[in-house]
Each structure stands twice: as structure tokens, then as C-alpha cells.
VOKOLGU-426500 format. One line per field, with one value per atom (N, C-alpha, C): residue number from 1; residue in one letter; atom name; x, y, z. Coordinates in nm, 2 decimals. Layout:
n [NUM;...];
res [A;...];
atom [CA;...];
px [X;...];
py [Y;...];
pz [Z;...];
REM end
This chain:
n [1;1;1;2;2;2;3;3;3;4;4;4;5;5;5;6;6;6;7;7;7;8;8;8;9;9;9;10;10;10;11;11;11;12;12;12;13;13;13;14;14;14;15;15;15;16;16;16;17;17;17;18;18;18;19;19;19;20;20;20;21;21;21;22;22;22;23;23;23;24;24;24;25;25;25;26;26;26;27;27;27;28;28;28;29;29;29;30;30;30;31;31;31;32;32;32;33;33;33;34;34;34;35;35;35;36;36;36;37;37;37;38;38;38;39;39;39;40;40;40;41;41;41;42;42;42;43;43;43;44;44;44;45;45;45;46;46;46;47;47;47;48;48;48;49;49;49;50;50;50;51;51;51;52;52;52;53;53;53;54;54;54;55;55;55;56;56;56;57;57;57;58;58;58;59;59;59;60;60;60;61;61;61;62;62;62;63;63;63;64;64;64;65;65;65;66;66;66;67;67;67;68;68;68;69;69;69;70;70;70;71;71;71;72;72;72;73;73;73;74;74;74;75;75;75;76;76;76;77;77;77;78;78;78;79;79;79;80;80;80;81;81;81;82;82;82;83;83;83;84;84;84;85;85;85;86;86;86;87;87;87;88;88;88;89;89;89;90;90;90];
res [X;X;X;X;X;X;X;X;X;X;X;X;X;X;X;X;X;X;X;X;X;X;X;X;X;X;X;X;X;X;X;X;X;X;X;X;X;X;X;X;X;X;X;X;X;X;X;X;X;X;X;X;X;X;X;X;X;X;X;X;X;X;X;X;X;X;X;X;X;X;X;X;X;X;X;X;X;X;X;X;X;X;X;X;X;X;X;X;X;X;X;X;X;X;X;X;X;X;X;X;X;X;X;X;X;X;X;X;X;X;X;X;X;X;X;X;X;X;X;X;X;X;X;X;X;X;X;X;X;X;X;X;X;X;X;X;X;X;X;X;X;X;X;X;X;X;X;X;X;X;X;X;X;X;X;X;X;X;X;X;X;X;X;X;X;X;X;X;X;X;X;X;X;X;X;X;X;X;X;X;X;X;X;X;X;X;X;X;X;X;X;X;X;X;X;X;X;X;X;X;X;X;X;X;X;X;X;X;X;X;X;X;X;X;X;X;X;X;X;X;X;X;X;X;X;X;X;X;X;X;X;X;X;X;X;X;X;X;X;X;X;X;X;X;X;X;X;X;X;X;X;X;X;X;X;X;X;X;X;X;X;X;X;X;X;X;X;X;X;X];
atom [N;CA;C;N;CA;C;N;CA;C;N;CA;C;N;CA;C;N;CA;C;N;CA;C;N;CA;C;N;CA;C;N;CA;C;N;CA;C;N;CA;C;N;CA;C;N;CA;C;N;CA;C;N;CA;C;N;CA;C;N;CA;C;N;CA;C;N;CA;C;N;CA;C;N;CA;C;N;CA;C;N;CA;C;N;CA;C;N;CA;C;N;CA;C;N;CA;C;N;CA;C;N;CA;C;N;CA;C;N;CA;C;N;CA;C;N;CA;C;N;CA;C;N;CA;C;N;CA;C;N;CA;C;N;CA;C;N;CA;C;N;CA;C;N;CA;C;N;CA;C;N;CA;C;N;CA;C;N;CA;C;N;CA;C;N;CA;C;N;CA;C;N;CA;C;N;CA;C;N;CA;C;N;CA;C;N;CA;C;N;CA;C;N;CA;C;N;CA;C;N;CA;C;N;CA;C;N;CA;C;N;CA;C;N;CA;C;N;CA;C;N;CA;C;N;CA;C;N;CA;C;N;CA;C;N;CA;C;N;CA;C;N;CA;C;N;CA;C;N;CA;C;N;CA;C;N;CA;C;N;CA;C;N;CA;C;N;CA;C;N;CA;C;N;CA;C;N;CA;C;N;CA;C;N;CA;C;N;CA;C;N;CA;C;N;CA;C;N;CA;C;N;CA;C;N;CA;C;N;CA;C;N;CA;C];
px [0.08;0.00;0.09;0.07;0.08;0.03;0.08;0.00;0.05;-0.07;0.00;0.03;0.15;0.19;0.10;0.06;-0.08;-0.20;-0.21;-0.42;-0.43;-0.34;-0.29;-0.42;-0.44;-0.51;-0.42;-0.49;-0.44;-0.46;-0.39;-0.38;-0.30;-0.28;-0.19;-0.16;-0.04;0.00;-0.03;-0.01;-0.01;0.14;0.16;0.30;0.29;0.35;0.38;0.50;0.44;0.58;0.57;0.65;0.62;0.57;0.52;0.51;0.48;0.35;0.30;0.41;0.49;0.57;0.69;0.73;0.83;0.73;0.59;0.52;0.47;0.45;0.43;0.53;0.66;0.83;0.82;0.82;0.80;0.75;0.60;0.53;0.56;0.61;0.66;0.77;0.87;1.00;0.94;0.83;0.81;0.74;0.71;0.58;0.71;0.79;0.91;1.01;1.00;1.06;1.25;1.29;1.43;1.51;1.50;1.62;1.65;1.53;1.47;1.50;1.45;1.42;1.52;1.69;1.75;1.79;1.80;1.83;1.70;1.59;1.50;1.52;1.62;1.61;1.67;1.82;1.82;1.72;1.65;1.56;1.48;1.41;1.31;1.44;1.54;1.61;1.62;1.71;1.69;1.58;1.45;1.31;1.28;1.31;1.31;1.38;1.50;1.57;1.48;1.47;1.42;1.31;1.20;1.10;1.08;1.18;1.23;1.30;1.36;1.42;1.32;1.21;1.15;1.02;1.02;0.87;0.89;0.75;0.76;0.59;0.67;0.50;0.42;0.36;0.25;0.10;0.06;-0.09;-0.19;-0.24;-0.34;-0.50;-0.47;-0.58;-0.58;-0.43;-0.43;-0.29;-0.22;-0.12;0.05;0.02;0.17;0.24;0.41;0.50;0.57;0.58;0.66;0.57;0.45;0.38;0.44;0.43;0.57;0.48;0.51;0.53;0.39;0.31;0.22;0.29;0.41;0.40;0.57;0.54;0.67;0.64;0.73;0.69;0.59;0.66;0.66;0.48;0.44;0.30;0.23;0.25;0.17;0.17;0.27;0.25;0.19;0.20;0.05;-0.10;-0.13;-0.22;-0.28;-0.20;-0.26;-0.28;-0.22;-0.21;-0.34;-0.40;-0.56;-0.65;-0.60;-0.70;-0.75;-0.59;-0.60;-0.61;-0.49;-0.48;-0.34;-0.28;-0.11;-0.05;0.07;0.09;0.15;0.16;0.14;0.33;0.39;0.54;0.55;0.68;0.71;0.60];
py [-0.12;0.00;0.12;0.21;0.32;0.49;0.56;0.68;0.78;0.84;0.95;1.09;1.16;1.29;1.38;1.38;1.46;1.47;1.37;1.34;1.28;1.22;1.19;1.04;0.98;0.87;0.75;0.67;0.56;0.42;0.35;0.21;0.14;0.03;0.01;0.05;0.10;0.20;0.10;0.19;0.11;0.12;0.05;0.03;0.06;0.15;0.17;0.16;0.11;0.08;0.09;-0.02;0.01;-0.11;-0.23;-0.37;-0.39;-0.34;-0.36;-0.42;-0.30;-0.28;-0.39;-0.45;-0.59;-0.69;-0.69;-0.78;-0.80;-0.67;-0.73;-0.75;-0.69;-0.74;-0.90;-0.92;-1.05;-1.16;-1.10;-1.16;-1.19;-1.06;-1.05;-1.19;-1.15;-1.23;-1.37;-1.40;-1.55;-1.58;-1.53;-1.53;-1.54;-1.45;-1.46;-1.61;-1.62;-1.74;-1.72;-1.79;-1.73;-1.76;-1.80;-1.78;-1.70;-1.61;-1.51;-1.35;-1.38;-1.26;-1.26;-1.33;-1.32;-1.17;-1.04;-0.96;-0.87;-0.93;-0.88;-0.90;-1.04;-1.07;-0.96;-0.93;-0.83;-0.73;-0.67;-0.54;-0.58;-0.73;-0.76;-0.73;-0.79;-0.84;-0.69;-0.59;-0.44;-0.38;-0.43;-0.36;-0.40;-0.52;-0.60;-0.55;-0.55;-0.47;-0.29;-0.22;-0.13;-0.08;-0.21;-0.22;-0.23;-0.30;-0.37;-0.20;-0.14;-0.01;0.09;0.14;0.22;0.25;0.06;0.11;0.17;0.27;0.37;0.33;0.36;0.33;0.46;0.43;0.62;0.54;0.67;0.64;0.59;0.50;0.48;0.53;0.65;0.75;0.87;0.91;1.04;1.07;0.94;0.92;0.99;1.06;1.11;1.03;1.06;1.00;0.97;0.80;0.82;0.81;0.72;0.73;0.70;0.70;0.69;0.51;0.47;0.33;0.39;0.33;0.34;0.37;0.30;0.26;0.37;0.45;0.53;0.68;0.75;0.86;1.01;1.00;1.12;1.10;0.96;0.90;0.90;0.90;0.90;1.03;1.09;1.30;1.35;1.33;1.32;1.28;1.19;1.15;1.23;1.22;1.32;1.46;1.52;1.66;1.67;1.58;1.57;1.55;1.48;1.44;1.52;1.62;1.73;1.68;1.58;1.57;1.50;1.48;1.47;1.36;1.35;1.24;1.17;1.01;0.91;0.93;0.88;0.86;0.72;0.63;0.53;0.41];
pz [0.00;0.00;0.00;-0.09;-0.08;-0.07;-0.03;-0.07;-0.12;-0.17;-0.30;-0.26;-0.27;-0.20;-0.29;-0.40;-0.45;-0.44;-0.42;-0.38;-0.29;-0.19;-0.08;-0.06;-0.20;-0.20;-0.10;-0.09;-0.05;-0.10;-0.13;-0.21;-0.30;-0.35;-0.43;-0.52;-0.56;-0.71;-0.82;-0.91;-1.09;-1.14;-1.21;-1.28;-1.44;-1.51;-1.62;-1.69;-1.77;-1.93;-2.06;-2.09;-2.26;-2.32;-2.22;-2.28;-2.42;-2.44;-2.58;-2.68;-2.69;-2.79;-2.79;-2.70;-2.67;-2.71;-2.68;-2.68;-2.89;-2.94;-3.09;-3.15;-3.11;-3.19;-3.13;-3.02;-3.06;-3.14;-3.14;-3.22;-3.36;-3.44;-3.52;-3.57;-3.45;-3.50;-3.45;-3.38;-3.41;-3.57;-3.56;-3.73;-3.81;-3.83;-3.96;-3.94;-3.84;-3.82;-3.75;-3.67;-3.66;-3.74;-3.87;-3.96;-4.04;-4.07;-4.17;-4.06;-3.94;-3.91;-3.73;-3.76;-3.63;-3.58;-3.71;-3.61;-3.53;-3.56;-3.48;-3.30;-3.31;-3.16;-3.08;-3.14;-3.09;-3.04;-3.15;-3.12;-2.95;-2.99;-2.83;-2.74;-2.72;-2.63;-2.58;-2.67;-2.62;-2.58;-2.64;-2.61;-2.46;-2.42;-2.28;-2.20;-2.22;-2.11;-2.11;-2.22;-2.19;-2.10;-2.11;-2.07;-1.89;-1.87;-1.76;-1.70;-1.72;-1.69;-1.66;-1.79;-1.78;-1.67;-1.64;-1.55;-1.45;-1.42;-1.30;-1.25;-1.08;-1.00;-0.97;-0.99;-1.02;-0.94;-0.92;-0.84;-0.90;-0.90;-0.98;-0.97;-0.87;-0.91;-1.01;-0.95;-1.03;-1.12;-1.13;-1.20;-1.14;-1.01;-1.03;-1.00;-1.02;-1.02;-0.83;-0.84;-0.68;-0.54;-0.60;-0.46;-0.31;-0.21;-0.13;-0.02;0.03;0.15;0.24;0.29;0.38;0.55;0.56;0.66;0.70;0.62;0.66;0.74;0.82;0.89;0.79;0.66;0.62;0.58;0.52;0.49;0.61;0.71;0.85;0.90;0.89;0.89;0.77;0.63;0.55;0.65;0.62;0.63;0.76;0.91;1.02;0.95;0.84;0.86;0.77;0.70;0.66;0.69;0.80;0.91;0.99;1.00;1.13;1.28;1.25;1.37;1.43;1.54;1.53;1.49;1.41;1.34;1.45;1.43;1.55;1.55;1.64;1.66;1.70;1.64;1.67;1.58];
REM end
């Protein structure tokens, strides 16, 4: 669980990438066959690692970037200062 320092939602984030796009070069290079079409493998294998690199966890309410840990100080001094009321210690 997380919460979001912008809309100060609470819940599990969403994860974004680029899958699609590893996912139809694959397809591709299985359809051509691998003798016809081996330097495609490269391209997935780069597209994969890229894919793998690029994803970011964002809120899945409101999309910002970096939602932070539920159970950390700075998320529990949110959440009180919404509440209006003092954030718990320890």
C-alpha cells in the first residue's frame, strides 16, 4: 500500500511501461521465423531490457509519479495533517 503525495489517495499504485511494444516485436519475430528474421532478436532483447528499466509506479488515481510506502513517517504525517490531527510517533 501506498500513498500518493498529491491526492494523498491511498492504495496500491499502478505500474507503467512500454510492454506492448516488446510484446508485438516478438510476435513479429516469431511469425518470420528465426532464420529469416534473427536480427529482430536483438531489437526484443533491447526492447526488454528497456522495458524492464523504464517502468515507474504512479498512483493509480491520479497518476503522479513516486507514490511513497504506507507505513513510513513522512506518509503517516500526511495522512494526520488531513485528518487534522497529530501524526502518530514510533
Amino acid at each position: 500500500m501506498r500513498v500518493c503525495t498529491s491526492c494523498l489517495s491511498v492504495g496500491p499504485p499502478k505500474k507503467t511501461g512500454a510492454g506492448a511494444v516488446t510484446w508485438i516485436v516478438g510476435v513479429v519475430f516469431i511469425l518470420l521465423g528465426l532464420a529469416v528474421a534473427w536480427p529482430l532478436l536483438l531489437v526484443v532483447l533491447v526492447l526488454g531490457i528497456y522495458q524492464s528499466v523504464s517502468r515507474k509506479i504512479v498512483c493509480a488515481k491520479c497518476g503522479a509519479k513516486d507514490p511513497i510506502p504506507l507505513d513510513t513517517p513522512r506518509a503517516q504525517q500526511m495522512l494526520a495533517q488531513a485528518q487534522g490531527q497529530q501524526p502518530r510517533v514510533g
